[in-house]
KOLPA-401198 format. One record per atom (N, C-alpha, C, O): residue in three letters; x, y, z. Coordinates in pm, whole numbers, padded with zeros to 5 digits, always signed. Layout:
% residues N
ALAXYZ/...
END
This chain:
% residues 178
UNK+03289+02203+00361/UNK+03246+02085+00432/UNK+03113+02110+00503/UNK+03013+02038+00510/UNK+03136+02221+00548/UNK+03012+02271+00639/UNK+02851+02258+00521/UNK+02741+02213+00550/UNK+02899+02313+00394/UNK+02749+02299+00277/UNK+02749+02203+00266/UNK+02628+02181+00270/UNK+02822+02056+00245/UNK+02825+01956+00228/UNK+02733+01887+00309/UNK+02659+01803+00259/UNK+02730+01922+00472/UNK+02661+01853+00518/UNK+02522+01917+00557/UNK+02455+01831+00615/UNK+02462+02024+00547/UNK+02360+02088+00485/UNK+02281+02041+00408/UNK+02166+02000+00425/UNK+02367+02048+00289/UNK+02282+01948+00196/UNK+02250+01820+00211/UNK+02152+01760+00166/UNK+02366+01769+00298/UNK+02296+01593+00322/UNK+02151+01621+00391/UNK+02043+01578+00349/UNK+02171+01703+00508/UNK+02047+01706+00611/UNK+01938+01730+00531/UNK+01846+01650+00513/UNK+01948+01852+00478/UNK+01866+01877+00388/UNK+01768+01777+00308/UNK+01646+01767+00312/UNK+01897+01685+00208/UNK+01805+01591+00140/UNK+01738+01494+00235/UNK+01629+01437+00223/UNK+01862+01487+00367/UNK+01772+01353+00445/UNK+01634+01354+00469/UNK+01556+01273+00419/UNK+01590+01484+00579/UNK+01525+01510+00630/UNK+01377+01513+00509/UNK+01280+01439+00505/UNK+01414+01629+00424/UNK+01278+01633+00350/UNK+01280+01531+00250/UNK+01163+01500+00230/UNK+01358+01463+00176/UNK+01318+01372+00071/UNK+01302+01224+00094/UNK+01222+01153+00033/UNK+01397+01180+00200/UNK+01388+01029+00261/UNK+01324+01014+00365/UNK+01274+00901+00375/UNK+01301+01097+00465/UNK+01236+01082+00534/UNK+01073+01155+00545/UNK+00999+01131+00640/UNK+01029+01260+00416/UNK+00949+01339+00391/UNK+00930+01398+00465/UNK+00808+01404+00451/UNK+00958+01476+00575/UNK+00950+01551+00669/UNK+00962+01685+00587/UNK+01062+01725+00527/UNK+00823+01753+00599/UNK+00807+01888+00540/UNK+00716+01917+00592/UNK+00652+01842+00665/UNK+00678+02076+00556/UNK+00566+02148+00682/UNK+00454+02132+00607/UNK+00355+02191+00648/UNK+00439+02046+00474/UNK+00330+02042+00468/UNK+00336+01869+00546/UNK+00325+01875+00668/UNK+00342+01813+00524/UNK+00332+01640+00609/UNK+00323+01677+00750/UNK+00266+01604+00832/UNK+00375+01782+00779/UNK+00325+01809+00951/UNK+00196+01868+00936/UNK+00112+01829+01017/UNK+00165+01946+00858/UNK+00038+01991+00867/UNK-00049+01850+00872/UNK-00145+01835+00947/UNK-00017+01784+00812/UNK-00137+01662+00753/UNK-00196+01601+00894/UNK-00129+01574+00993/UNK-00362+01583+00875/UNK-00403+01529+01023/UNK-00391+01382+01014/UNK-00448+01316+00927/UNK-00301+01324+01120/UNK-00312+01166+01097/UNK-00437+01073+01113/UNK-00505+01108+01210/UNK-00468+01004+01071/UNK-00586+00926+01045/UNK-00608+00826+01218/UNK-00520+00744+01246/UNK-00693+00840+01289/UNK-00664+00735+01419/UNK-00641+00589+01366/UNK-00676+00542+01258/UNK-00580+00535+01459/UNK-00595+00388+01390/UNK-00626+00296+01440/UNK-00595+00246+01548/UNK-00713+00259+01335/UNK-00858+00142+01345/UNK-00796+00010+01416/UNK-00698-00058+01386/UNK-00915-00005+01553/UNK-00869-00133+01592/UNK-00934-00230+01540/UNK-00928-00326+01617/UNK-01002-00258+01433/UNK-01084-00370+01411/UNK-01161-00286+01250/UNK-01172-00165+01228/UNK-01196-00383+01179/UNK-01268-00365+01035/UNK-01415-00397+01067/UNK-01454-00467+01160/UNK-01482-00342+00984/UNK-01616-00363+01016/UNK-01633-00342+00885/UNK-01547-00270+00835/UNK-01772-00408+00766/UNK-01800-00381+00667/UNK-01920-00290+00689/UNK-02023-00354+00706/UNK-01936-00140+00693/UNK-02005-00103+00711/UNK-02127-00036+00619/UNK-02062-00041+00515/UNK-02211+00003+00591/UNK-02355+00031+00424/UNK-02289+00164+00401/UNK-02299+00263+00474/UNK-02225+00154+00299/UNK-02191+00281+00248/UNK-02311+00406+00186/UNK-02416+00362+00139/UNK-02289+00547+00190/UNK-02352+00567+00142/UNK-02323+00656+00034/UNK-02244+00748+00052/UNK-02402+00632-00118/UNK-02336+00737-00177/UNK-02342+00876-00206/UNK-02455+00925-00207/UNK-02249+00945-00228/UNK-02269+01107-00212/UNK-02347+01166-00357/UNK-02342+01285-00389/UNK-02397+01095-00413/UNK-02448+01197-00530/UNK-02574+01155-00593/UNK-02614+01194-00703/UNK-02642+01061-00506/UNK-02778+01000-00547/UNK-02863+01018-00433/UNK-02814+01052-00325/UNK-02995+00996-00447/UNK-03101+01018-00315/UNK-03039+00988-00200/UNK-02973+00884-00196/UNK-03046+01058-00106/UNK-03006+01003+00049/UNK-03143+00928+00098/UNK-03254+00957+00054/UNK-03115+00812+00211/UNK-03215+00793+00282/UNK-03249+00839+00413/UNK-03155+00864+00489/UNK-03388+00858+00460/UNK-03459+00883+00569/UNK-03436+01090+00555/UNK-03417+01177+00640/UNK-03452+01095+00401/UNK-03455+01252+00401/UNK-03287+01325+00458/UNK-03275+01444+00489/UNK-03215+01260+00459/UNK-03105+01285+00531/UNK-03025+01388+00394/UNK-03034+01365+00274/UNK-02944+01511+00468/UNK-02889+01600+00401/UNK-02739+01526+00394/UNK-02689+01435+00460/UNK-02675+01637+00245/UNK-02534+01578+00264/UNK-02432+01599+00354/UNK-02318+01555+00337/UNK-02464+01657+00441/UNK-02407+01677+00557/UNK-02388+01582+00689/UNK-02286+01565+00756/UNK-02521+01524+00703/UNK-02559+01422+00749/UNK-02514+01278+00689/UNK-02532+01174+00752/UNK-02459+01283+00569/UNK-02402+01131+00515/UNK-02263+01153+00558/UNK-02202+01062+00613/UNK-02182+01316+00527/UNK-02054+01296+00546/UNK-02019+01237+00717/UNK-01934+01157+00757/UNK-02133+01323+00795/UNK-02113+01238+00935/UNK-02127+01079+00948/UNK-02108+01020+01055/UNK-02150+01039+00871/UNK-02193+00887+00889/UNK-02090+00804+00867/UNK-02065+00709+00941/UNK-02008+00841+00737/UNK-01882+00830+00731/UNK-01817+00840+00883/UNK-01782+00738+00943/UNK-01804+00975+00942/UNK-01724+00990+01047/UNK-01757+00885+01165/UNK-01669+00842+01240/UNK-01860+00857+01171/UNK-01938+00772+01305/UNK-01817+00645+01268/UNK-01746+00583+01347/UNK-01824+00636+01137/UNK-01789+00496+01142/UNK-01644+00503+01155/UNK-01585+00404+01199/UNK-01571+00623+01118/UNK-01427+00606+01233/UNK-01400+00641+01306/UNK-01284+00640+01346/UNK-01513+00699+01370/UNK-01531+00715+01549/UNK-01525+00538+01574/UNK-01422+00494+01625/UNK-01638+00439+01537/UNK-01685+00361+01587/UNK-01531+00204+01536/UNK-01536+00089+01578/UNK-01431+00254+01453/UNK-01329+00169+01492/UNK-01215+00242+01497/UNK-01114+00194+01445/UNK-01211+00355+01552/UNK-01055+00396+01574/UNK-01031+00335+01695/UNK-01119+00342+01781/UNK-00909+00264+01723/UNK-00890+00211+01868/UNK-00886+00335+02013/UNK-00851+00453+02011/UNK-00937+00248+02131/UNK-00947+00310+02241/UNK-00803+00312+02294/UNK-00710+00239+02258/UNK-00801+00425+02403/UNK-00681+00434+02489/UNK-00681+00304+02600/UNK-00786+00250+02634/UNK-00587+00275+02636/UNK-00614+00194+02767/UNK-00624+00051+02728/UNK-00653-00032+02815/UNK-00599+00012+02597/UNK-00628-00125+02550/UNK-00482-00155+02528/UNK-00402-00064+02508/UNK-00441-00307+02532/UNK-00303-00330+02521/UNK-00299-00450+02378/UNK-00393-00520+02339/UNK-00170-00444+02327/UNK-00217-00504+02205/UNK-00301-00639+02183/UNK-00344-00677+02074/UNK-00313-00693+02282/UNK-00338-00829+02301/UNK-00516-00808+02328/UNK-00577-00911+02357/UNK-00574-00712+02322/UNK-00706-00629+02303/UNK-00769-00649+02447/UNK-00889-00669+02465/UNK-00671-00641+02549/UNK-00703-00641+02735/UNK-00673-00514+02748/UNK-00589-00438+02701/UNK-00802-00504+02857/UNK-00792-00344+02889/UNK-00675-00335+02963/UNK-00681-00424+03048/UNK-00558-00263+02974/UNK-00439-00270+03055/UNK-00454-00142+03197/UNK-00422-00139+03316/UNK-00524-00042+03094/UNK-00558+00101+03204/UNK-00701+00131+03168/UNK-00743+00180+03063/UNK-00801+00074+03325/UNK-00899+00108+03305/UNK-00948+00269+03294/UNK-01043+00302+03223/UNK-00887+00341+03354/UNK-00877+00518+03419/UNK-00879+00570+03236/UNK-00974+00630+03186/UNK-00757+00532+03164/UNK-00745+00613+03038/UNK-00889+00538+02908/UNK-00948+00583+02809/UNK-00891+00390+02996/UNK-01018+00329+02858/UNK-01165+00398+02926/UNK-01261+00370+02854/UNK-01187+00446+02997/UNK-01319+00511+03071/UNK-01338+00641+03013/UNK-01446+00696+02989/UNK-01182+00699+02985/UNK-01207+00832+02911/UNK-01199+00770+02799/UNK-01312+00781+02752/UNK-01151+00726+02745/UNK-01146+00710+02588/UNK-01307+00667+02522/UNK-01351+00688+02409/UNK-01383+00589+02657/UNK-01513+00582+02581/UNK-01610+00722+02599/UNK-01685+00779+02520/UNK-01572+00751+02749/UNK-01629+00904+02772/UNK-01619+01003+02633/UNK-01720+01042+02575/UNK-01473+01041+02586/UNK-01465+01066+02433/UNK-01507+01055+02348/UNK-01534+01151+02276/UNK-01532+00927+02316/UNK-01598+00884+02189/UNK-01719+00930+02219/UNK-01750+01031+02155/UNK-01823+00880+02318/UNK-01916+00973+02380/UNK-01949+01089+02368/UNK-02049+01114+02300/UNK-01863+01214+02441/UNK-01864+01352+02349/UNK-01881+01358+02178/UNK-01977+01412+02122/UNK-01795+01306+02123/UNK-01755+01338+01946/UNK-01880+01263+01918/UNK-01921+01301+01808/UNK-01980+01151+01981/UNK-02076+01127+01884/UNK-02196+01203+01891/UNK-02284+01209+01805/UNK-02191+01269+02013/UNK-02288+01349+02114/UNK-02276+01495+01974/UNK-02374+01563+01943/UNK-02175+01508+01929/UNK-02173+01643+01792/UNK-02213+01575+01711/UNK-02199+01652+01616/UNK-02263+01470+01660/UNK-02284+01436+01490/UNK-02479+01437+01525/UNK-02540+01417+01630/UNK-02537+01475+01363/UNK-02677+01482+01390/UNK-02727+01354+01415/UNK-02688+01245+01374/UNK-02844+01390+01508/UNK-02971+01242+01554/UNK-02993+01188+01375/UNK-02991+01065+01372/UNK-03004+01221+01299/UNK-03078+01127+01164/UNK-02909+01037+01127/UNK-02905+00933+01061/UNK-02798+01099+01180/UNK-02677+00981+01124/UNK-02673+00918+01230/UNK-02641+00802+01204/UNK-02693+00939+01375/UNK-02675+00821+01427/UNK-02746+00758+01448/UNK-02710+00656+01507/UNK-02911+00777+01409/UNK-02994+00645+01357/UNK-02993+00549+01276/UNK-03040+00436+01285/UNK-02903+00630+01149/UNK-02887+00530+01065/UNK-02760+00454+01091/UNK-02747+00368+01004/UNK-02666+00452+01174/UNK-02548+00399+01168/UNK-02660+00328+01292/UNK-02682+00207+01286/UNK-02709+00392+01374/UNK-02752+00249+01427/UNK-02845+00156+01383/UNK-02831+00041+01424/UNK-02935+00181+01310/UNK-03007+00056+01234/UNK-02926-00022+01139/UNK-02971-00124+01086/UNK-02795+00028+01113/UNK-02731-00050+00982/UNK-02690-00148+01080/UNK-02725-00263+01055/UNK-02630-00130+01177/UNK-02554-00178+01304/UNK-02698-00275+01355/UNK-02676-00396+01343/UNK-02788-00253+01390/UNK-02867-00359+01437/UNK-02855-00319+01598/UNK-02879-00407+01681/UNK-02829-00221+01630/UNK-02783-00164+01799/UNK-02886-00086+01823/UNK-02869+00035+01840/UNK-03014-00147+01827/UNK-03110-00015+01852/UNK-03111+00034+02003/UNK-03090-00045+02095/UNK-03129+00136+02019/UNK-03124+00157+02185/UNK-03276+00128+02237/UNK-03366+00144+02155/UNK-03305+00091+02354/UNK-03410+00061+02474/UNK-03448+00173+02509/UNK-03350+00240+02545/UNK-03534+00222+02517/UNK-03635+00348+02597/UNK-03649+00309+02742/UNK-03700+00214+02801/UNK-03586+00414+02776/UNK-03529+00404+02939/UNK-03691+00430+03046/UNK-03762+00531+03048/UNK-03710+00302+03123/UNK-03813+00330+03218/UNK-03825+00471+03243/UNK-03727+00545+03227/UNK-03927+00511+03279/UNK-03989+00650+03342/UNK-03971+00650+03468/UNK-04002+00766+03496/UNK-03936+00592+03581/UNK-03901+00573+03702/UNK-03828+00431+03750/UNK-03860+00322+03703/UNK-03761+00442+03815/UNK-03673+00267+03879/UNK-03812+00197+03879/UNK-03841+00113+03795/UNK-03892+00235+03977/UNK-04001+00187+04032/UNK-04101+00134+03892/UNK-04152+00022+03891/UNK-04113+00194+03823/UNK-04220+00167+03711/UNK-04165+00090+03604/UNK-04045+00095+03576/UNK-04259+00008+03534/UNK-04241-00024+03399/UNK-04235+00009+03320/UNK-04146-00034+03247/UNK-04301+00085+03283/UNK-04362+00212+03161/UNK-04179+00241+03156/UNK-04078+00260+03223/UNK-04252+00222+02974/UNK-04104+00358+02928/UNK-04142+00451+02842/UNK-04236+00443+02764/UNK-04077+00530+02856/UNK-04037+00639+02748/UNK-04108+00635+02606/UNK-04134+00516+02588/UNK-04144+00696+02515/UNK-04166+00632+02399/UNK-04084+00705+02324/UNK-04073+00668+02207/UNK-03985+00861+02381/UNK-03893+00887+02290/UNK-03758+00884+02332/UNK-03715+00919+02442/UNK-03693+00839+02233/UNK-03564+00787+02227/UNK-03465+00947+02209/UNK-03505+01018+02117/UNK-03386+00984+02262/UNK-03327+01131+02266/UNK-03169+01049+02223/UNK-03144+00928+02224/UNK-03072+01174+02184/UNK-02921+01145+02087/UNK-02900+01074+02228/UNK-02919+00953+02216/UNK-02872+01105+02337/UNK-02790+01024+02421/UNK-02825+00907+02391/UNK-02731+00848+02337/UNK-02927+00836+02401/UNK-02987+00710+02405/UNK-02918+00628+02273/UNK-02873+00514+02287/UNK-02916+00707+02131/UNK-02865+00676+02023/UNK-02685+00657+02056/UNK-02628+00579+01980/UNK-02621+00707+02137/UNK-02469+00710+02129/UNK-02498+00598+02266/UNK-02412+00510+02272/UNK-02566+00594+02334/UNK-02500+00471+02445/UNK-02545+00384+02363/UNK-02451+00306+02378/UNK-02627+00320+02271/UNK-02608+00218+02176/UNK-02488+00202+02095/UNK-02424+00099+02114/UNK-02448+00280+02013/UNK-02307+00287+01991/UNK-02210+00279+02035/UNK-02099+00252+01989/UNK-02257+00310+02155/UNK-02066+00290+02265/UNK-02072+00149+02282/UNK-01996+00063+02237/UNK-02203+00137+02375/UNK-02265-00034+02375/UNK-02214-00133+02239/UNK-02152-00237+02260/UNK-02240-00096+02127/UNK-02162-00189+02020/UNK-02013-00205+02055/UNK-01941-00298+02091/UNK-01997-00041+02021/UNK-01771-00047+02020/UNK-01744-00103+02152/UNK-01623-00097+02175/UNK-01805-00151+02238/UNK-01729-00194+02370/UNK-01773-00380+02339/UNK-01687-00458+02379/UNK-01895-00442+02273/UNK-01884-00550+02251/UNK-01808-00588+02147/UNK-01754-00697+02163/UNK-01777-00505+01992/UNK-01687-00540+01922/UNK-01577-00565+01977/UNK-01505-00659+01943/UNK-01552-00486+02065/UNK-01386-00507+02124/UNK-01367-00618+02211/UNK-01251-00643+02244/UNK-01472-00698+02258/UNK-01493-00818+02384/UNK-01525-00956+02217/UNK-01505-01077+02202/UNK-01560-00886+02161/UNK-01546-00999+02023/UNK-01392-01040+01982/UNK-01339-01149+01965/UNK-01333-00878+01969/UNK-01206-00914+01885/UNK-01133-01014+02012/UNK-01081-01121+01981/UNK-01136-00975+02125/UNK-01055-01018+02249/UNK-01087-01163+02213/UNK-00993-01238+02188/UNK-01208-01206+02207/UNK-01205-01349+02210/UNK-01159-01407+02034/UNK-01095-01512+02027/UNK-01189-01345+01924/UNK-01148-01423+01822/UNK-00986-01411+01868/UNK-00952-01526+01897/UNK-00897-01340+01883/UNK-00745-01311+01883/UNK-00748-01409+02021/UNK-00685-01509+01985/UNK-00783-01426+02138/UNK-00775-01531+02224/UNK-00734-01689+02126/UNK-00629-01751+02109/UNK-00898-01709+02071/UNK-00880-01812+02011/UNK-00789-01807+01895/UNK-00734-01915+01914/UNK-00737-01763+01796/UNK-00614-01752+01744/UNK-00492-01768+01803/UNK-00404-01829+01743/UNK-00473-01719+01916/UNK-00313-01735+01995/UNK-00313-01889+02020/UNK-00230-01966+01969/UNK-00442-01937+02123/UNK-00464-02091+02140/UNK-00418-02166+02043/UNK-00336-02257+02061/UNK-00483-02123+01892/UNK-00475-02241+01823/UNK-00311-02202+01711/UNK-00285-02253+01601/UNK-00247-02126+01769/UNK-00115-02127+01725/UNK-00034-02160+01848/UNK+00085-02157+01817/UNK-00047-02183+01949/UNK+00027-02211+02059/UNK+00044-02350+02049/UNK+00155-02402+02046/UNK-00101-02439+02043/UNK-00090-02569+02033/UNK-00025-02641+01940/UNK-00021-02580+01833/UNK+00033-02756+01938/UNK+00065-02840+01778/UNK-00010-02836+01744/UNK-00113-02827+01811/UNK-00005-02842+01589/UNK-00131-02910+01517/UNK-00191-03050+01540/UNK-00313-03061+01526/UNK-00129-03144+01568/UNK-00188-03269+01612/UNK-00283-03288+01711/UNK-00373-03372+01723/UNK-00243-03189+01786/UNK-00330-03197+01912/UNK-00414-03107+01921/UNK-00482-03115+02023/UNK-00451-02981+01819/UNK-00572-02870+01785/UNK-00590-02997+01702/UNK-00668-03053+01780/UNK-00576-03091+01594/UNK-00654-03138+01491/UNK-00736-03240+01630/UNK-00857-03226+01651/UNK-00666-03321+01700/UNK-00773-03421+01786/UNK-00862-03386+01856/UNK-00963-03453+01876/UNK-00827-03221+01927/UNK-00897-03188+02011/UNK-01054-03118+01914/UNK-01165-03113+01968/UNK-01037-03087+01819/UNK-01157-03041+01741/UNK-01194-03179+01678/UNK-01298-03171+01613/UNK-01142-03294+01677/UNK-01228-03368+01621/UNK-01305-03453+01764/UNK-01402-03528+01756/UNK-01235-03420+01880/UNK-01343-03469+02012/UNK-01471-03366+02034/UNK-01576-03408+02083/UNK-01451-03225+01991/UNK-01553-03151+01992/UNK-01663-03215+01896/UNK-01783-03199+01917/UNK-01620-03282+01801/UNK-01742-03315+01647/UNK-01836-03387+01681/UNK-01958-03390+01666/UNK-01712-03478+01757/UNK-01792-03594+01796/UNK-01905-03627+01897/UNK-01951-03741+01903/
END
């Protein structure tokens, strides 16, 4: 009786439920709060802006740095804990702060997030004329924190317009037309 149930565990564990030391080994993928269509690039033809293949595989990574979801967000895409979403962008921060300046130029020109050259003093106008990696990742954080004030409002407006009847979302958008 005792092998009998051995073997059940046995099959349970590793075949129905796949639990094996290699599936624990496996690194789980974070998971993406939002899709973005982002310029792929491909691995076996000219790179652009002189960029090595090393530099494309990071570009890849930026871009699931730039939608794996933050800590501190609740499903309804409201920050619930500001303390854990401050680190979670601080984080993302670090991990983009390791990828090279030529990928996160290009993830930011694909993006359209160019960063601002920071005045030379409060007092002065004059800026900077060079742009350093920090400057390149607070543009990037700057995006992932407005994507996420985007999704908040499309999923806002989605709940609205499933909350309401339809009769009364169809009148109320046809008083907007009008």
């Amino acid at each position: 009786m005792h092998c009998m149930l051995e073997g059940h565990a046995n099959h349970h564990f590793r075949t129905v439920l796949n639990l094996t030391s290699a599936s624990a080994a496996d690194e789980q993928l974070p998971e993406k709060a939002f899709l973005y269509n982002f310029t792929k690039i491909p691995q076996d033809g000219p790179f652009p802006n002189n960029m090595a293949l090393k530099e494309i595989k990071q570009v890849d990574a930026i871009h699931v740095l730039l939608t794996a979801s933050l800590e501190g967000v609740g499903n309804d895409g409201q920050v619930v804990d500001q303390e854990s979403f401050t680190e979670s962008l601080a984080s993302l921060s670090r991990r983009l702060l390791s990828k090279n300046m030529k990928a996160l130029q290009f993830v930011c020109n694909d993006l359209e997030c160019l960063p601002r050259p920071p005045p030379l003093s409060e007092n002065s106008e004059a800026m900077h004329t060079r742009l350093y990696k920090k400057d390149w990742v607070a543009a990037l954080v700057t995006w992932v924190s407005f994507s996420y004030l985007q999704f908040v409002l499309e999923l806002t407006y989605l709940i609205a317009r499933t909350k309401t009847t339809p009769a009364l979302w169809k009148s109320s958008t046809e008083d907007c037309n009008a």
